[in-house]
PDB file of N, CA, C and O in Angstrom:
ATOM      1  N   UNK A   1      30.829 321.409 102.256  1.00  0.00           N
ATOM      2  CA  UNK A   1      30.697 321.423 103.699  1.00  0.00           C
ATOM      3  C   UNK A   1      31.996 320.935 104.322  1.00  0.00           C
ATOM      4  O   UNK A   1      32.958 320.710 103.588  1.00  0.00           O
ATOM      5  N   UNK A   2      32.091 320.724 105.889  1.00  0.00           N
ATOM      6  CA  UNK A   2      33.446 320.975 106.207  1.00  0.00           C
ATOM      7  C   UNK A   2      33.272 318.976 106.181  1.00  0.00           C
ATOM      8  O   UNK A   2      34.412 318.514 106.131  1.00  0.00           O
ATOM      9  N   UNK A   3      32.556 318.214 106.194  1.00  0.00           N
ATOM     10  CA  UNK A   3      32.503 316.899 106.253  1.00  0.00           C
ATOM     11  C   UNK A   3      32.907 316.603 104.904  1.00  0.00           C
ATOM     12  O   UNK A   3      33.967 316.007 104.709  1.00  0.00           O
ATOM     13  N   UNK A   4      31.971 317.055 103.705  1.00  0.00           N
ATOM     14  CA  UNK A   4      33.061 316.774 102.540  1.00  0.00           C
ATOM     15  C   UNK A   4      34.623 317.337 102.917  1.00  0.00           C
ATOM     16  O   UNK A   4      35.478 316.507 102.609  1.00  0.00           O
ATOM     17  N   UNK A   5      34.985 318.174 103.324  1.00  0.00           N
ATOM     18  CA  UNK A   5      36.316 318.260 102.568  1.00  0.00           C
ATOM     19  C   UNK A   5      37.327 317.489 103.209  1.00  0.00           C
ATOM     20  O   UNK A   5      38.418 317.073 102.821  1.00  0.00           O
ATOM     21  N   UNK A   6      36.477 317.365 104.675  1.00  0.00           N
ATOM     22  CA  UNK A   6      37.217 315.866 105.490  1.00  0.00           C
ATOM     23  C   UNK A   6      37.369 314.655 104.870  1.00  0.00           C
ATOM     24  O   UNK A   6      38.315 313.876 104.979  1.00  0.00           O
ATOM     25  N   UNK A   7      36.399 314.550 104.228  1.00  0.00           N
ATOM     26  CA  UNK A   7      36.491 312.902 103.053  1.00  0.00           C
ATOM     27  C   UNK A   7      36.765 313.119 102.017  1.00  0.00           C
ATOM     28  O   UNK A   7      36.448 312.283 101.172  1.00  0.00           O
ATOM     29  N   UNK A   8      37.440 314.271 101.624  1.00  0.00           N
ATOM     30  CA  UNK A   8      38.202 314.459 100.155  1.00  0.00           C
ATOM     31  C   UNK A   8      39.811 314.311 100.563  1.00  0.00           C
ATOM     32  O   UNK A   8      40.408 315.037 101.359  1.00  0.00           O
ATOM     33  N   UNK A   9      40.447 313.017  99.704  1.00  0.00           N
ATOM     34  CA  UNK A   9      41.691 312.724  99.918  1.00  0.00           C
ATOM     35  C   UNK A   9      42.565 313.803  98.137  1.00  0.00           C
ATOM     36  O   UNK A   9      42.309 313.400  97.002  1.00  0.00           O
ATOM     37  N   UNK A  10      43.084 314.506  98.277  1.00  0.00           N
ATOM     38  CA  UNK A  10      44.065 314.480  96.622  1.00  0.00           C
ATOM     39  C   UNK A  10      45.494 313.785  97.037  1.00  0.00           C
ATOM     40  O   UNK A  10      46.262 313.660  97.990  1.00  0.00           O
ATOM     41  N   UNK A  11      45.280 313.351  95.394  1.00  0.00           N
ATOM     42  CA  UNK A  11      46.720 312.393  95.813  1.00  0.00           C
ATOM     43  C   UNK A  11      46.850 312.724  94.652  1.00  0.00           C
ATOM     44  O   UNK A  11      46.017 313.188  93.873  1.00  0.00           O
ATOM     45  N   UNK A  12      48.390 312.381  94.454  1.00  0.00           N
ATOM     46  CA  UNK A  12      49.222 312.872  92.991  1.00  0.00           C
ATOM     47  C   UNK A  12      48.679 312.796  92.075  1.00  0.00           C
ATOM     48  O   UNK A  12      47.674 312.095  92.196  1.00  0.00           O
ATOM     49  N   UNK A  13      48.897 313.361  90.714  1.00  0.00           N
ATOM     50  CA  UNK A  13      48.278 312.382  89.588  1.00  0.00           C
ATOM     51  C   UNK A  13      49.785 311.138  89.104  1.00  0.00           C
ATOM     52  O   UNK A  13      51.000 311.097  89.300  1.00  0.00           O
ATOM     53  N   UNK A  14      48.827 310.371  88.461  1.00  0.00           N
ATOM     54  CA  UNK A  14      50.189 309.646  87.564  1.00  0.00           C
ATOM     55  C   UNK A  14      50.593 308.444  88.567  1.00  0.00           C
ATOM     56  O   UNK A  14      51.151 307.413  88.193  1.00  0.00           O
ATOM     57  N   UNK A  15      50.216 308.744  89.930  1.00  0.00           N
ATOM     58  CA  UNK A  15      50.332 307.358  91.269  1.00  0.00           C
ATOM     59  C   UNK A  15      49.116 306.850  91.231  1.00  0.00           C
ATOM     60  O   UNK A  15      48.091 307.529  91.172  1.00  0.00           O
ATOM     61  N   UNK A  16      49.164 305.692  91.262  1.00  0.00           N
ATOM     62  CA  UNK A  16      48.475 304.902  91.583  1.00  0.00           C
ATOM     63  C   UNK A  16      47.750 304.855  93.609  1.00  0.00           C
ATOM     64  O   UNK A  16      48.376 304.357  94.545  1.00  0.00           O
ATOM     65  N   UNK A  17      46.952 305.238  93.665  1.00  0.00           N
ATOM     66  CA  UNK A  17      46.448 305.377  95.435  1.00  0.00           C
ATOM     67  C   UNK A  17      46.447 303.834  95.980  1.00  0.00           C
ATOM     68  O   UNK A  17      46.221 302.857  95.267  1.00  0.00           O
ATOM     69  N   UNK A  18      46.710 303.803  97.226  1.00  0.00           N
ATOM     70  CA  UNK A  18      45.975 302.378  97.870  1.00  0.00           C
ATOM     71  C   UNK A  18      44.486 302.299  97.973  1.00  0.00           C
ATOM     72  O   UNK A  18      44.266 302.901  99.024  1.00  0.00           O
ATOM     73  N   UNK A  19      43.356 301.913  97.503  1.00  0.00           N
ATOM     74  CA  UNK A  19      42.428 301.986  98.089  1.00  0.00           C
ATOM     75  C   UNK A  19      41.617 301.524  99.240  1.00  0.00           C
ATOM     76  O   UNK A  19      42.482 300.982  99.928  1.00  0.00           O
ATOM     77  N   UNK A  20      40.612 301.410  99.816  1.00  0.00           N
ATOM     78  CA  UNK A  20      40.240 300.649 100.575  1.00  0.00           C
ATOM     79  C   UNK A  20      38.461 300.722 100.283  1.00  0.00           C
ATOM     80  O   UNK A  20      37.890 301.290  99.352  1.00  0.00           O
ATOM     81  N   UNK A  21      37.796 299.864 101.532  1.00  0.00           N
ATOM     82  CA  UNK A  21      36.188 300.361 101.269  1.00  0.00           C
ATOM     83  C   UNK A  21      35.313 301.757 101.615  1.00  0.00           C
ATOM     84  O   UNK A  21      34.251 302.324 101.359  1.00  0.00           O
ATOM     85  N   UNK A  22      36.430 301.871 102.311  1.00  0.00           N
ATOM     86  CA  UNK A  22      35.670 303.634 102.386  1.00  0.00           C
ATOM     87  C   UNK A  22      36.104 304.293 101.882  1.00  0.00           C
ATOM     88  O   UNK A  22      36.592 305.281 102.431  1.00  0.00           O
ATOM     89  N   UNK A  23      36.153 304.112 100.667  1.00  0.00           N
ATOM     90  CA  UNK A  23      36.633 305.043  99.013  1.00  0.00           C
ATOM     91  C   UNK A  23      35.329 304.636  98.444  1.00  0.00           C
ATOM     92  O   UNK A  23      35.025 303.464  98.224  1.00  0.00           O
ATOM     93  N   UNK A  24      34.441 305.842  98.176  1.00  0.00           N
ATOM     94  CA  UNK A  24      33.379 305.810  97.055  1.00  0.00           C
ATOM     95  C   UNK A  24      33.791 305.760  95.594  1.00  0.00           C
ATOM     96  O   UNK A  24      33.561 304.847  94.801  1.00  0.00           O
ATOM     97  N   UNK A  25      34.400 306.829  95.385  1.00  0.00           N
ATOM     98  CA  UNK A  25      34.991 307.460  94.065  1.00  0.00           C
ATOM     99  C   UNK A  25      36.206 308.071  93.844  1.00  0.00           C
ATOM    100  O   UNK A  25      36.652 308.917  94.620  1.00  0.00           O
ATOM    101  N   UNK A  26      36.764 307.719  92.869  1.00  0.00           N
ATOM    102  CA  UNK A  26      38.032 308.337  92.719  1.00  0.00           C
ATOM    103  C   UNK A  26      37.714 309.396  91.213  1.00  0.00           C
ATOM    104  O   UNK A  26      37.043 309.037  90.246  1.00  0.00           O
ATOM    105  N   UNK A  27      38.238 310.416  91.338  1.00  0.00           N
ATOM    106  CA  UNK A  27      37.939 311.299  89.978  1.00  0.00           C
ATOM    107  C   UNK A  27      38.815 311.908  89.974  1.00  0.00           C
ATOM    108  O   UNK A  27      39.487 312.520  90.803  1.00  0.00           O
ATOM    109  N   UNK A  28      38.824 311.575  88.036  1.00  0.00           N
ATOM    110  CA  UNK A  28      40.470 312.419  87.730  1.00  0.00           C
ATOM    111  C   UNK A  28      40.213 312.373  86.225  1.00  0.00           C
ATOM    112  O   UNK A  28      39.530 311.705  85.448  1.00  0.00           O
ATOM    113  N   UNK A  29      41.130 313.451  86.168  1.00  0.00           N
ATOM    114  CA  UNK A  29      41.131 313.779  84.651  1.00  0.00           C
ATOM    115  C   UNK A  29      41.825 312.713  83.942  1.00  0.00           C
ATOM    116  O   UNK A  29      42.902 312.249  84.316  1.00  0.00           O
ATOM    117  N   UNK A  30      41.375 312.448  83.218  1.00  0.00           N
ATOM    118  CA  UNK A  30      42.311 311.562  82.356  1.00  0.00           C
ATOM    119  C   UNK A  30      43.848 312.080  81.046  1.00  0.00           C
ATOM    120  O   UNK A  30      44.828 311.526  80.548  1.00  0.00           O
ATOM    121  N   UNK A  31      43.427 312.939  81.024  1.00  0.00           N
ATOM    122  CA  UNK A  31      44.658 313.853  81.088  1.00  0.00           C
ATOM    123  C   UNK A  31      44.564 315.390  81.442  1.00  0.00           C
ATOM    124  O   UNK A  31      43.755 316.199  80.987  1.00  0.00           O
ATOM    125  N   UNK A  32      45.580 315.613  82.363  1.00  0.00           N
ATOM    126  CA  UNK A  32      45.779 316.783  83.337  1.00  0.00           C
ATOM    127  C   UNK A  32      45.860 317.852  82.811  1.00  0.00           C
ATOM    128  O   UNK A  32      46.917 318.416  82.527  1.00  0.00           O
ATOM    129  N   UNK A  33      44.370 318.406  82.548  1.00  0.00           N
ATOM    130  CA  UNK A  33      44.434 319.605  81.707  1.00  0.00           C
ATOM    131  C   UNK A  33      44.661 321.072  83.246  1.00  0.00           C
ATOM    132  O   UNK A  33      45.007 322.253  83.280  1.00  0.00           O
ATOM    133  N   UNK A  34      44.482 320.650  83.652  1.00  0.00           N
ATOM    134  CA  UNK A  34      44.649 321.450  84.745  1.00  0.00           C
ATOM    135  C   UNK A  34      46.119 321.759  85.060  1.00  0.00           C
ATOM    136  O   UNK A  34      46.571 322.647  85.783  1.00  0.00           O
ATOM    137  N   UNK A  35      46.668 320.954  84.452  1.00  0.00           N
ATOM    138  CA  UNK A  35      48.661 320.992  85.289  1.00  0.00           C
ATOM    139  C   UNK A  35      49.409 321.504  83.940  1.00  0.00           C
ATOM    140  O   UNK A  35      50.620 321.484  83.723  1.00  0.00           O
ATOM    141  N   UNK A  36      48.221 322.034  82.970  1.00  0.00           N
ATOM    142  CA  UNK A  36      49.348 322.204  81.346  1.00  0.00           C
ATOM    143  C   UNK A  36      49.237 321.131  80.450  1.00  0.00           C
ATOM    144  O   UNK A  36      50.152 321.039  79.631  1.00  0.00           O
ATOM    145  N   UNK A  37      48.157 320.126  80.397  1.00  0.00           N
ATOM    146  CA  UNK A  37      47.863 318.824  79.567  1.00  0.00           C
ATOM    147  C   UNK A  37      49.243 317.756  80.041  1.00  0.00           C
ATOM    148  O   UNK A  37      50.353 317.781  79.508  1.00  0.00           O
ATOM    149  N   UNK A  38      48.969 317.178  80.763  1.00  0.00           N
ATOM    150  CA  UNK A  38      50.219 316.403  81.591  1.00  0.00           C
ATOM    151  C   UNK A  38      49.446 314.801  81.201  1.00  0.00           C
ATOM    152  O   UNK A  38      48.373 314.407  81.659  1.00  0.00           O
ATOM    153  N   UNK A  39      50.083 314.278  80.516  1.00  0.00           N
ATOM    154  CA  UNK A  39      49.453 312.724  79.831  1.00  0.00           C
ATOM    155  C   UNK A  39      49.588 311.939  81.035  1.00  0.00           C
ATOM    156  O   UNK A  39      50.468 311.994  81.894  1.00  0.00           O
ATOM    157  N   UNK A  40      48.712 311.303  80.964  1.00  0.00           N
ATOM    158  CA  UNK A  40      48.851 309.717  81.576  1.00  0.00           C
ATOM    159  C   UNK A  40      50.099 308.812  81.809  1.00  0.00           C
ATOM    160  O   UNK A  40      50.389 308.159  80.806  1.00  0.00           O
ATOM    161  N   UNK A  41      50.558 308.699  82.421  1.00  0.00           N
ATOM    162  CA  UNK A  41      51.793 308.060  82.456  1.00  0.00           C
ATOM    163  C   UNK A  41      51.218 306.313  82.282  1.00  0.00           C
ATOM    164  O   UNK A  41      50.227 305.908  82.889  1.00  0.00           O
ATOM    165  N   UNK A  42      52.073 305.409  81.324  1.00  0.00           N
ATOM    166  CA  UNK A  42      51.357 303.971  81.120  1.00  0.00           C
ATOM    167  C   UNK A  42      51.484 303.663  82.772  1.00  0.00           C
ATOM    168  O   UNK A  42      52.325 303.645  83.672  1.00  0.00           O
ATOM    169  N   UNK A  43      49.935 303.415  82.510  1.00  0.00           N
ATOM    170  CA  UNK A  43      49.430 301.920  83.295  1.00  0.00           C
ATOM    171  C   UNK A  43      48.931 302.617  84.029  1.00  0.00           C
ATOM    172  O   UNK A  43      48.120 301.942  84.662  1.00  0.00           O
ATOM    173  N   UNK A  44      48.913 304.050  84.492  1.00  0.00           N
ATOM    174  CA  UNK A  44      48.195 305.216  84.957  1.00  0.00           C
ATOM    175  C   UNK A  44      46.777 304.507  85.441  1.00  0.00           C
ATOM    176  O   UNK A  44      46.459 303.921  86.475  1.00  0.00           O
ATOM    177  N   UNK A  45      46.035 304.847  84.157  1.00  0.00           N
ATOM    178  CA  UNK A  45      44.948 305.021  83.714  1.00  0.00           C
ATOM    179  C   UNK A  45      44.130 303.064  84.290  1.00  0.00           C
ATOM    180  O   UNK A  45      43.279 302.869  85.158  1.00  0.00           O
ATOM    181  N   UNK A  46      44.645 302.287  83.634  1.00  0.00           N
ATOM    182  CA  UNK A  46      44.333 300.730  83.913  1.00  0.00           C
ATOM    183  C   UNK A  46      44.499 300.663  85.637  1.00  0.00           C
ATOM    184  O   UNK A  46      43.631 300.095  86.300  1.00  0.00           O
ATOM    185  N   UNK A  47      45.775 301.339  86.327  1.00  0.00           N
ATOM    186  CA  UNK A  47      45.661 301.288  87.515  1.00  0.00           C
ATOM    187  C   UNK A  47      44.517 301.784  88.239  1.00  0.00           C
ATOM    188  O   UNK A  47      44.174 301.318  89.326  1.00  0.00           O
ATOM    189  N   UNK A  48      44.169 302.334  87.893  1.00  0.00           N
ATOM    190  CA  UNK A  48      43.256 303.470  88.988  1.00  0.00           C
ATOM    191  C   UNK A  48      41.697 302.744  88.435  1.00  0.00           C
ATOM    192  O   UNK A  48      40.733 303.135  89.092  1.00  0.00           O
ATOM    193  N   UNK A  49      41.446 301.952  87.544  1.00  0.00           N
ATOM    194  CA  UNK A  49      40.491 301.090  86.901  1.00  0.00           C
ATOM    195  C   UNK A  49      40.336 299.951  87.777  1.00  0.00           C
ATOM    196  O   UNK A  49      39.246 299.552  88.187  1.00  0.00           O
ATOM    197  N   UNK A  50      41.734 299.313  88.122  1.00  0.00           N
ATOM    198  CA  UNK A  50      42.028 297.989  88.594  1.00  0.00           C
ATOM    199  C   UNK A  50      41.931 298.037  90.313  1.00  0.00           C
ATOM    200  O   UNK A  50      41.625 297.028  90.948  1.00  0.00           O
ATOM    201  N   UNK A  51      42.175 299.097  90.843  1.00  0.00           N
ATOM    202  CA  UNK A  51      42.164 300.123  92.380  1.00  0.00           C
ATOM    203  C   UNK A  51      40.968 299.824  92.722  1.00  0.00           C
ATOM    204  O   UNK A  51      40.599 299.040  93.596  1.00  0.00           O
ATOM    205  N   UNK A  52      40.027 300.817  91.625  1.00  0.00           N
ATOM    206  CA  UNK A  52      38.370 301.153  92.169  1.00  0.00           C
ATOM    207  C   UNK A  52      37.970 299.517  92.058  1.00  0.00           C
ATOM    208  O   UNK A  52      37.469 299.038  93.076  1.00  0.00           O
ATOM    209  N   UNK A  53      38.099 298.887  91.240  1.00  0.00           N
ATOM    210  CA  UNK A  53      37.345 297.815  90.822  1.00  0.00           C
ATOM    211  C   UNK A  53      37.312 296.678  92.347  1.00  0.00           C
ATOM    212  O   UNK A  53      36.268 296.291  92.872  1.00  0.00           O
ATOM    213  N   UNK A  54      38.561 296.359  92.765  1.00  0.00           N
ATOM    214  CA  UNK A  54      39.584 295.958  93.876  1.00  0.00           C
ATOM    215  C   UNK A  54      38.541 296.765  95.508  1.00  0.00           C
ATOM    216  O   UNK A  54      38.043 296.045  96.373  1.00  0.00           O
ATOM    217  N   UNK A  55      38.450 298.466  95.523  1.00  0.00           N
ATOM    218  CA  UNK A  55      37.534 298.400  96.368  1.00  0.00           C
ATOM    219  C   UNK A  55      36.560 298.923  96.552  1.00  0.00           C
ATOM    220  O   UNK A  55      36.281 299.797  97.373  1.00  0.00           O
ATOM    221  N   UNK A  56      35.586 298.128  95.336  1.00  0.00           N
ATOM    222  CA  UNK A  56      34.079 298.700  95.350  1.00  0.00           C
ATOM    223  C   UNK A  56      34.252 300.191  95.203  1.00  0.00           C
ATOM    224  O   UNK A  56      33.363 300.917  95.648  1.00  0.00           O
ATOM    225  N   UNK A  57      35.506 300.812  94.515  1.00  0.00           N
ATOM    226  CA  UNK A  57      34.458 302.441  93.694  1.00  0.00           C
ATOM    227  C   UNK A  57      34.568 302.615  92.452  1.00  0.00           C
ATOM    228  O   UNK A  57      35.150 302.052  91.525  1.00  0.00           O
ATOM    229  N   UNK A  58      33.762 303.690  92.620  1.00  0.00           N
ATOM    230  CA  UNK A  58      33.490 304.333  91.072  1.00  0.00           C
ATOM    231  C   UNK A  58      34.656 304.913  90.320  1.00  0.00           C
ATOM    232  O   UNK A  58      35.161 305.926  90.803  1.00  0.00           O
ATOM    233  N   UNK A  59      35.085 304.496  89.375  1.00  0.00           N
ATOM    234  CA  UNK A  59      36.068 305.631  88.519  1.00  0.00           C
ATOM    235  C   UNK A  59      35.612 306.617  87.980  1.00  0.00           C
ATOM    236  O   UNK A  59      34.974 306.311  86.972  1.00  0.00           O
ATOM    237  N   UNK A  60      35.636 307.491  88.149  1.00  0.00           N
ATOM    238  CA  UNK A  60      34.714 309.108  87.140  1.00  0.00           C
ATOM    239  C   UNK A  60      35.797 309.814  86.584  1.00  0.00           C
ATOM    240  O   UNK A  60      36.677 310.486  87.121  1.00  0.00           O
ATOM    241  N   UNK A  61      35.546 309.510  85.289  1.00  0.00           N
ATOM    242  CA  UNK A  61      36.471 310.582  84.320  1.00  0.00           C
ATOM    243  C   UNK A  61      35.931 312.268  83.985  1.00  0.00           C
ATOM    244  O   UNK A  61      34.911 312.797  83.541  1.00  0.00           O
ATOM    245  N   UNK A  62      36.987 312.618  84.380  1.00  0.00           N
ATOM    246  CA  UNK A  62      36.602 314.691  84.313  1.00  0.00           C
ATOM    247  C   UNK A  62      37.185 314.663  82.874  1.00  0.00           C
ATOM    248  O   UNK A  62      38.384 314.519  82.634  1.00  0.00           O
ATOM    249  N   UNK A  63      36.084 314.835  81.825  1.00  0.00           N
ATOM    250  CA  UNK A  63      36.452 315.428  80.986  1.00  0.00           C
ATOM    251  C   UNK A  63      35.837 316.530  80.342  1.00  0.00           C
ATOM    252  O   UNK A  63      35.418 316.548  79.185  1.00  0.00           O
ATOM    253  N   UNK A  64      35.812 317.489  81.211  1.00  0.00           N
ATOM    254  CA  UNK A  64      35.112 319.226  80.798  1.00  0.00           C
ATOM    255  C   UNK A  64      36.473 319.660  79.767  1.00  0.00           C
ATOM    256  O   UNK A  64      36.470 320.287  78.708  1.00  0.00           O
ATOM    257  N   UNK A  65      37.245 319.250  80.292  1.00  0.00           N
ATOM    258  CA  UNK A  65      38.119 319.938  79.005  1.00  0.00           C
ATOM    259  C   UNK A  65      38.763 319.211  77.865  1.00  0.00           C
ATOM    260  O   UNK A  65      39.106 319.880  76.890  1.00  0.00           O
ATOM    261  N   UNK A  66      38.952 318.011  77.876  1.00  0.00           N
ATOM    262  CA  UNK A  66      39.421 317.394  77.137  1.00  0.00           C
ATOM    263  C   UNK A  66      38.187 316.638  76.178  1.00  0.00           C
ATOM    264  O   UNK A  66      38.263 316.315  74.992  1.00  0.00           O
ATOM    265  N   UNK A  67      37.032 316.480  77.128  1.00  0.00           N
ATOM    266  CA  UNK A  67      36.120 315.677  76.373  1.00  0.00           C
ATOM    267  C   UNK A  67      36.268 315.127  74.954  1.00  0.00           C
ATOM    268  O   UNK A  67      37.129 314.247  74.958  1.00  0.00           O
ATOM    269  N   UNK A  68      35.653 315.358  73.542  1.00  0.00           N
ATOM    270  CA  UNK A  68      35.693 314.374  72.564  1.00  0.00           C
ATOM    271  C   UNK A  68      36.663 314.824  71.743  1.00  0.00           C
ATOM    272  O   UNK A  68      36.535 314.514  70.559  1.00  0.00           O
ATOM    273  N   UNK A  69      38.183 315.879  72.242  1.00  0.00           N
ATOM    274  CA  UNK A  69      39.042 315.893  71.410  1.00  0.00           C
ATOM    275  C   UNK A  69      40.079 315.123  71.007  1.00  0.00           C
ATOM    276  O   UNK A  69      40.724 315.175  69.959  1.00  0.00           O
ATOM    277  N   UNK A  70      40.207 314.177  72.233  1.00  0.00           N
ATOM    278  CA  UNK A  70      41.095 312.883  72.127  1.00  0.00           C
ATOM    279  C   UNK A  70      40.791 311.781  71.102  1.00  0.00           C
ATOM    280  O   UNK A  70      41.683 311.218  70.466  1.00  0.00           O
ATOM    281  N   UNK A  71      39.376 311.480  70.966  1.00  0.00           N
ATOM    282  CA  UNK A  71      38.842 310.793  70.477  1.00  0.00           C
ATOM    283  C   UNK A  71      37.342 310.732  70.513  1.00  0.00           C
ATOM    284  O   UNK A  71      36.766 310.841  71.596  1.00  0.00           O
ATOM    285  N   UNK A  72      36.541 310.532  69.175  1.00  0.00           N
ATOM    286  CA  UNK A  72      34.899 310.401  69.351  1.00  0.00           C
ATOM    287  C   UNK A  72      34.194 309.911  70.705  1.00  0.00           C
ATOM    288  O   UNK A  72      33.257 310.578  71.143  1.00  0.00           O
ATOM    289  N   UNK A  73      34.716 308.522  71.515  1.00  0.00           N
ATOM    290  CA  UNK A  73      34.582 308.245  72.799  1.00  0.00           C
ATOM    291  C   UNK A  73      35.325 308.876  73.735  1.00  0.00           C
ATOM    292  O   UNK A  73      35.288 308.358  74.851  1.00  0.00           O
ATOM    293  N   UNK A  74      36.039 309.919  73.595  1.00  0.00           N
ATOM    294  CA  UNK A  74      36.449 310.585  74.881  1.00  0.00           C
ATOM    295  C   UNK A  74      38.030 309.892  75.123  1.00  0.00           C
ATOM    296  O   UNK A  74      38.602 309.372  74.166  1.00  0.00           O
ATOM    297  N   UNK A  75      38.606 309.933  76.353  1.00  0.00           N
ATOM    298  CA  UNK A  75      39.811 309.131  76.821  1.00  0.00           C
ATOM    299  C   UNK A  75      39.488 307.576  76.519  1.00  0.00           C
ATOM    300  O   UNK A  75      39.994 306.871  75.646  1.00  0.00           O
ATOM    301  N   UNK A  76      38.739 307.312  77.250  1.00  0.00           N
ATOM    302  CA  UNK A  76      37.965 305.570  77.492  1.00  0.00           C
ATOM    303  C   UNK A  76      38.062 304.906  76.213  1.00  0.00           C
ATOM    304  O   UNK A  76      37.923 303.683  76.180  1.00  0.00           O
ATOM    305  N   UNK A  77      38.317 305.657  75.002  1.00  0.00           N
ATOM    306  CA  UNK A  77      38.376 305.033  74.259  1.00  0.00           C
ATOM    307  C   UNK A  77      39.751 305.152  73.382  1.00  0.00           C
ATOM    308  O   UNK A  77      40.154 304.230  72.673  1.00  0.00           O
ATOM    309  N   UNK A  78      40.598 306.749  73.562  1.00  0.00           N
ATOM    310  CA  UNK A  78      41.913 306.344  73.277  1.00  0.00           C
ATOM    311  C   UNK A  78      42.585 306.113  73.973  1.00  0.00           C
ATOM    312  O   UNK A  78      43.751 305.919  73.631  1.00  0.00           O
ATOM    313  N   UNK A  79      42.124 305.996  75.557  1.00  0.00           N
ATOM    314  CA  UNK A  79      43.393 305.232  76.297  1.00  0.00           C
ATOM    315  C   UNK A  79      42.796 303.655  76.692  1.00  0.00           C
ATOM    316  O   UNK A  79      43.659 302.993  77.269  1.00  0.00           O
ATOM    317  N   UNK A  80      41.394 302.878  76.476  1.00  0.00           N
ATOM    318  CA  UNK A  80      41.389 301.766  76.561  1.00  0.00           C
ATOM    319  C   UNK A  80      40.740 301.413  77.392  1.00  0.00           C
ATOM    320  O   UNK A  80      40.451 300.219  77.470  1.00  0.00           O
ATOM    321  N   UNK A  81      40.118 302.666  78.638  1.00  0.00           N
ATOM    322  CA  UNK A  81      40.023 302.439  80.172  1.00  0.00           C
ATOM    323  C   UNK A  81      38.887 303.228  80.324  1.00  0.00           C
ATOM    324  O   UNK A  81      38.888 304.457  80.266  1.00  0.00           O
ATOM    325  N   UNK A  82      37.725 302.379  80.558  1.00  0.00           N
ATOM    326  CA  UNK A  82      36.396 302.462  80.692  1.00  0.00           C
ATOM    327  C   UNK A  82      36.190 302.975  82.258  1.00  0.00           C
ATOM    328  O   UNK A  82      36.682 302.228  83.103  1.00  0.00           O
ATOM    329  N   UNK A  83      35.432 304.318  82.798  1.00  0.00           N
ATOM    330  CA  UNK A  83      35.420 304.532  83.494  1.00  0.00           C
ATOM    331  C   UNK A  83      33.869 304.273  84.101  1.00  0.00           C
ATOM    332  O   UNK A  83      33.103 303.760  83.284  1.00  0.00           O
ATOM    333  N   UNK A  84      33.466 304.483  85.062  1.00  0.00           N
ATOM    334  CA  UNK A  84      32.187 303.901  85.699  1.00  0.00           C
ATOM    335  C   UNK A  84      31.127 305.393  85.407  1.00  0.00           C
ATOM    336  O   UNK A  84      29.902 305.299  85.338  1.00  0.00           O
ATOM    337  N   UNK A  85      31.771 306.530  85.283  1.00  0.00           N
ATOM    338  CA  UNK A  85      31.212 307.745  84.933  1.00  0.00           C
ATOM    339  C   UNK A  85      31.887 308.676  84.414  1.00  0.00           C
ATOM    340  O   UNK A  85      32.992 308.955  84.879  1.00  0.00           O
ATOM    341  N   UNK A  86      31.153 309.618  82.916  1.00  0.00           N
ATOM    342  CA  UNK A  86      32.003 310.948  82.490  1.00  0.00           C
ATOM    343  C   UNK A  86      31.762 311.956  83.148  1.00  0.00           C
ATOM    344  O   UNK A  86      30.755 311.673  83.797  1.00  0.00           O
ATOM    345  N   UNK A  87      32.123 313.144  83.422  1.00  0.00           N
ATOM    346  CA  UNK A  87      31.624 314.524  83.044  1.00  0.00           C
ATOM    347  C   UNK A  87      32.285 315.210  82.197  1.00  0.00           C
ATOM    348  O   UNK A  87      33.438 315.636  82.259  1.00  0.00           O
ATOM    349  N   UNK A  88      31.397 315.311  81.287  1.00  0.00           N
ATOM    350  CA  UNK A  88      31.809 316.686  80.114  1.00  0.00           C
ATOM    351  C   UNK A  88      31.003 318.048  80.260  1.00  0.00           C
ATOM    352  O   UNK A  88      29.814 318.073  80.576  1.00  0.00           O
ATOM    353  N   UNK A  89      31.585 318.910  80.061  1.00  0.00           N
ATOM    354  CA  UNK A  89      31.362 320.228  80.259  1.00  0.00           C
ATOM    355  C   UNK A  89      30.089 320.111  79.832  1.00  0.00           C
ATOM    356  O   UNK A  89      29.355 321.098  79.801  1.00  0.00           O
TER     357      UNK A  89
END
């Protein structure tokens, strides 16, 4: 609807966002299979953990494409960084 796409912010990958409280969720691939498999740049991943946590949102990891090839737990577990929700394909 045209109200979601008003409250949909994209911001780079690999930056870290400012957040605030009217941020529900932030969702992102944990690696950018969408851009050509584009890795995590360090501290990436812990940032955007440390962001949501900071203002009350959810982290949701997209992993339809990458899901359990990184590792048996997904990213969260080879990059360290527990997200608040998956999606796998």
């Amino acid at each position: 609807t045209d109200g979601a796409v008003a409250d949909t912010v994209v911001a780079p990958y690999n930056r870290v966002p400012e957040l605030d409280d009217t941020v529900a969720a932030v969702i992102v691939e944990p690696v950018a299979a969408n851009m050509g498999l584009v890795a995590p740049a360090p501290g990436f991943l812990e940032g955007l953990r440390t962001a949501c946590d900071a203002a009350g949102a959810l982290l949701v990891f997209d992993e339809v494409i990458t899901g359990f090839r990184l590792a048996p737990g997904g990213a969260a577990e080879h990059f360290g960084v527990t997200p608040d929700l998956w999606c796998f394909g």
